[in-house]
C-alpha positions in Angstrom: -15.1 5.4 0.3 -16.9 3.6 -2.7 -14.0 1.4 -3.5 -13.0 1.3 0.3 -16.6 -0.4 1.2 -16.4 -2.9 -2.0 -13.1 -4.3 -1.0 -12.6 -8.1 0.0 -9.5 -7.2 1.7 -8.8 -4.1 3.6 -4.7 -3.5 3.2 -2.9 -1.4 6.0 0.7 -1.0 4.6 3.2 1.4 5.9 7.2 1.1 4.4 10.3 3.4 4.1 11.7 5.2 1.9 13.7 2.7 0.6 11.0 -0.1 0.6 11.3 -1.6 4.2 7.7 -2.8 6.0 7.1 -0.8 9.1 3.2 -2.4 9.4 1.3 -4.9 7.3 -2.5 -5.2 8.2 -4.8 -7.3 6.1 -8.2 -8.0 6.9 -10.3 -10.0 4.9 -13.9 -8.3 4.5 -15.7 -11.4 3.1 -14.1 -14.7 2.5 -10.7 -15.3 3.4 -7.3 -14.5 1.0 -4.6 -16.9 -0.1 -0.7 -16.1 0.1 -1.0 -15.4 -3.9 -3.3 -12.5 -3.1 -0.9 -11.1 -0.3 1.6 -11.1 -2.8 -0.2 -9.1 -4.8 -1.6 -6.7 -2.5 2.0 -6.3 -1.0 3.7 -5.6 -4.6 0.9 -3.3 -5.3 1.4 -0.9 -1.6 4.9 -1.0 -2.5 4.3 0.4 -5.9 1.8 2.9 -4.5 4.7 3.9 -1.8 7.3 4.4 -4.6 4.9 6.8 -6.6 4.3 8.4 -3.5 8.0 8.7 -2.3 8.4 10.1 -5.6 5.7 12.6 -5.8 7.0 13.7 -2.2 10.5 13.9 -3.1 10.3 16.0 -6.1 7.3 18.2 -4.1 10.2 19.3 -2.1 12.2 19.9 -4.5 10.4 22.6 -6.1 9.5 24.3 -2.6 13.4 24.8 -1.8 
């Protein structure tokens, strides 16, 4: 919640496995974003997704 509530932009991003979007939401919370720090949110969720994929994957793996 405490770094939810201090961010400029809110970032919605949902992608596949494999690194395909399925939603992109960005709202700016104070002033407005440029295309260089949609960039940079986007590389960062699709970083964060990997990890995650990853963590998930090898979760599994253990449980079979």
């Amino acid at each position: 919640y405490t770094e939810d509530v201090r961010a400029e932009t809110d970032m919605n991003v949902v992608v596949t496995g494999s690194g395909k979007f399925i939603e992109v939401q960005g709202t700016a919370e104070g002033a407005p974003f440029d295309r260089d720090e949609l960039n940079l949110l986007l590389d960062l969720a699709l970083a964060g997704n990997a990890r995650l994929t990853a963590i998930q994957q090898a979760a599994l793996a253990v449980a079979k």
